[in-house]
Backbone as JSON Lines, residues from 0, in Angstrom:
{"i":0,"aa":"X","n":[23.59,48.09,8.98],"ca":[24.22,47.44,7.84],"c":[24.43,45.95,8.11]}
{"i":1,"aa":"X","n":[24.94,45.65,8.82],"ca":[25.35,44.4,10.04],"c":[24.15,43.73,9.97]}
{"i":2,"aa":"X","n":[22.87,43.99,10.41],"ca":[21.73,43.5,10.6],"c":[20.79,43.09,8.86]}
{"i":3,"aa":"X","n":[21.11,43.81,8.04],"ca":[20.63,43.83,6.81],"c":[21.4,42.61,6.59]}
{"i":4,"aa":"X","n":[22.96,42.32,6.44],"ca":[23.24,41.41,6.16],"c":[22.8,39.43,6.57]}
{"i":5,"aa":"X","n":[22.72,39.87,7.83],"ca":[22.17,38.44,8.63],"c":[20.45,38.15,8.01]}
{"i":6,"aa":"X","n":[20.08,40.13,7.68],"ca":[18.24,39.21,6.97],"c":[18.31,38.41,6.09]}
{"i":7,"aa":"X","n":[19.71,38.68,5.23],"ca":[19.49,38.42,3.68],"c":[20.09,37.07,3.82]}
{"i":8,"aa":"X","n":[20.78,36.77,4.75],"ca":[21.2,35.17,5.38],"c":[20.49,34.25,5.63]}
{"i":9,"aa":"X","n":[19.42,34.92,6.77],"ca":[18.96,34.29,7.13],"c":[17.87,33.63,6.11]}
{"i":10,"aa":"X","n":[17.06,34.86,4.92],"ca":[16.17,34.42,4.15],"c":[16.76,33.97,3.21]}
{"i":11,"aa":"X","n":[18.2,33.56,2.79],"ca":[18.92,32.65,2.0],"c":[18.82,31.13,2.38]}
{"i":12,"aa":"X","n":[19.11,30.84,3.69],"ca":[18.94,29.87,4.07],"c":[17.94,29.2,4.39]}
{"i":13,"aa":"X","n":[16.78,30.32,4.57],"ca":[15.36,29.61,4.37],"c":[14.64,28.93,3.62]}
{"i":14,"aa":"X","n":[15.44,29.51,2.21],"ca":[14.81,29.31,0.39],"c":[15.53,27.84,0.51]}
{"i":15,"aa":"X","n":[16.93,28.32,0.96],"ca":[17.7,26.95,0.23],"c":[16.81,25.92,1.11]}
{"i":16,"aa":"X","n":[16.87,25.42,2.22],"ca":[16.21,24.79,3.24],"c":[14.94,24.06,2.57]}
{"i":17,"aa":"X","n":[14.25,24.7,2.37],"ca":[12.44,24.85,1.14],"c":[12.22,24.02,-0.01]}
{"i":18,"aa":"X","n":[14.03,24.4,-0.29],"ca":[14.06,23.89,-2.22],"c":[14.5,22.35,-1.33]}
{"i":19,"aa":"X","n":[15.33,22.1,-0.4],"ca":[15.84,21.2,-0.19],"c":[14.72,19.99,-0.12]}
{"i":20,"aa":"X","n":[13.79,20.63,0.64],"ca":[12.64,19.81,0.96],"c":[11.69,19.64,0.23]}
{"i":21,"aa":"X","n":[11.72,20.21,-0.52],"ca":[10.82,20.02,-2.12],"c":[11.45,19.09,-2.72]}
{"i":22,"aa":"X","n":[12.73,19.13,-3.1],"ca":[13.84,18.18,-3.74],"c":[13.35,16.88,-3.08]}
{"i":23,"aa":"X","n":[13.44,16.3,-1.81],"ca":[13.41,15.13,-1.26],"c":[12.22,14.92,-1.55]}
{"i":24,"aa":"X","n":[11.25,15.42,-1.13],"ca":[9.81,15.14,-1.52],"c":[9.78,14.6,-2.73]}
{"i":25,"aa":"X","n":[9.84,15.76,-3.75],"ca":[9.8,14.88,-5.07],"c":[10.24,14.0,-5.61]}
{"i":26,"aa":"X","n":[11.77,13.61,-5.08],"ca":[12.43,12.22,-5.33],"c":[11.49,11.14,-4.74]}
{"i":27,"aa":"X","n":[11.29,11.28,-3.3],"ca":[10.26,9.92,-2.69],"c":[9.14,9.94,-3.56]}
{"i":28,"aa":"X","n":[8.15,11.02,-4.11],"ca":[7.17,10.61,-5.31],"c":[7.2,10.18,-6.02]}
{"i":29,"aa":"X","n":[8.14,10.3,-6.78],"ca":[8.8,9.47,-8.06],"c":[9.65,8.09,-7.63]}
{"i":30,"aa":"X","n":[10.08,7.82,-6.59],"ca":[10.11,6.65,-6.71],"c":[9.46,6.19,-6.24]}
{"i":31,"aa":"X","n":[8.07,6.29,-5.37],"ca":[6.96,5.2,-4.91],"c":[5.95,5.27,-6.27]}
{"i":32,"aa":"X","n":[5.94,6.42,-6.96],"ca":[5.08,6.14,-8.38],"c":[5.88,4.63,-9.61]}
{"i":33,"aa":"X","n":[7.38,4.89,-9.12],"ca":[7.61,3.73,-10.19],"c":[7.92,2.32,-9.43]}
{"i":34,"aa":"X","n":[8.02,2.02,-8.55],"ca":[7.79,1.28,-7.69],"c":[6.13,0.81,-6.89]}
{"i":35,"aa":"X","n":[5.15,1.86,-7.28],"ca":[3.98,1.22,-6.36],"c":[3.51,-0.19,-7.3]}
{"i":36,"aa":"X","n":[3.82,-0.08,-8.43],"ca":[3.18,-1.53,-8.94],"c":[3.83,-3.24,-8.3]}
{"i":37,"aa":"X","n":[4.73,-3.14,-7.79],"ca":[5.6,-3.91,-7.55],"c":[5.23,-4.13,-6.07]}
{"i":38,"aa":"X","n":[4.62,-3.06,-5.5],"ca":[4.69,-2.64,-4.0],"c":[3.43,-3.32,-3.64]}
{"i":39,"aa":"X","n":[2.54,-3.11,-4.34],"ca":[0.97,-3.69,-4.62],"c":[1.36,-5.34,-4.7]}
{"i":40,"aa":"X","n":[2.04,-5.6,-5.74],"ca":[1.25,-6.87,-6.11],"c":[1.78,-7.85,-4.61]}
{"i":41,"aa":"X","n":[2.95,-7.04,-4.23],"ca":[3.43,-8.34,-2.64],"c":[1.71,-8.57,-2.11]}
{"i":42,"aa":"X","n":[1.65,-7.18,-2.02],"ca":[0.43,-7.38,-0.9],"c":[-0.91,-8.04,-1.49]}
{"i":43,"aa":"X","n":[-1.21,-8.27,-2.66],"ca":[-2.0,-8.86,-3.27],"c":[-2.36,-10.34,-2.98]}
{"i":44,"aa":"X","n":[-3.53,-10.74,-2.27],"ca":[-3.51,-12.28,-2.63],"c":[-3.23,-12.94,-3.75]}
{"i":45,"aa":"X","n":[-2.93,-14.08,-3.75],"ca":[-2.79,-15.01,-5.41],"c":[-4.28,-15.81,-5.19]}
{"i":46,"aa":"X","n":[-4.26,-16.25,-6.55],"ca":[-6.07,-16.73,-7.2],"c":[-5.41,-17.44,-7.62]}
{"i":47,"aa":"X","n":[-5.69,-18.99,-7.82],"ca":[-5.9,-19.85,-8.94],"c":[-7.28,-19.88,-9.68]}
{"i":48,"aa":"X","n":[-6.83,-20.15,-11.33],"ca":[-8.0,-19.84,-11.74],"c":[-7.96,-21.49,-12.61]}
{"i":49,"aa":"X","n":[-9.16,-21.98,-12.64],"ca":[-9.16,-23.15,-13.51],"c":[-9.95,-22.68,-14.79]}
{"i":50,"aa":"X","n":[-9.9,-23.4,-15.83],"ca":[-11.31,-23.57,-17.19],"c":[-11.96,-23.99,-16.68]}
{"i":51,"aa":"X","n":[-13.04,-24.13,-17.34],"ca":[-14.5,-24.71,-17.39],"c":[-14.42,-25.6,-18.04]}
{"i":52,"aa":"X","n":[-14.81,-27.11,-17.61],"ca":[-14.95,-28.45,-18.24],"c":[-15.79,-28.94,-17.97]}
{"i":53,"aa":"X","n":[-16.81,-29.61,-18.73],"ca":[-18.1,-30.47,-18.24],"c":[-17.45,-31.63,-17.8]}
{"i":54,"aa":"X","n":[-18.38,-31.92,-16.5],"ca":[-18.56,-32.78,-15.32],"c":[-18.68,-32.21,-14.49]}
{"i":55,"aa":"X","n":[-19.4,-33.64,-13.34],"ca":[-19.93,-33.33,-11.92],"c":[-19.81,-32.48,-11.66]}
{"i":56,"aa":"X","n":[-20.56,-31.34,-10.66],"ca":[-19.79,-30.72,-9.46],"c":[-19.7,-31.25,-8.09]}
{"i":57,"aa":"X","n":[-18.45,-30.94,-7.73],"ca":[-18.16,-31.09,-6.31],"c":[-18.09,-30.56,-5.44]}
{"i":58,"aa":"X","n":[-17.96,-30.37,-4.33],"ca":[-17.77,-29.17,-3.36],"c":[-16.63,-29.54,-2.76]}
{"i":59,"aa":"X","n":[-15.72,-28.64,-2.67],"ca":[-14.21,-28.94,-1.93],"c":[-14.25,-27.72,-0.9]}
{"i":60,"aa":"X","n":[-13.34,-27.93,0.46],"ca":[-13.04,-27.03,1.18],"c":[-11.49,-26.93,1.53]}
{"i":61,"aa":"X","n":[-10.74,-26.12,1.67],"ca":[-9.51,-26.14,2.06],"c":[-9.47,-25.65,3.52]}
């Protein structure tokens, strides 16, 4: 009887344990899904972009 009780413990605490870690998981997904755009652009180089205007070309180097 004794022993029946500790299974049903023990596989209580397994579930809860499971859900727990599902729970965290899915919170960190959801917030790197609403956050990866933000997360991206740090790492993104920047571009300058000019128009197109007639004259010369030049060649520049930085």
């Amino acid at each position: 009887m004794n022993n029946e009780i500790n299974e049903k413990n023990t596989i209580k605490i397994k579930k809860d344990v499971i859900k727990n870690i599902a729970i965290i998981f899915l919170s960190v997904m959801l917030i790197l899904t609403f956050f990866s755009n933000s997360i991206m652009n740090k790492s993104l180089p920047e571009v300058a972009t000019k128009y197109i205007q007639a004259a010369t070309i030049t060649s520049r180097k930085r």
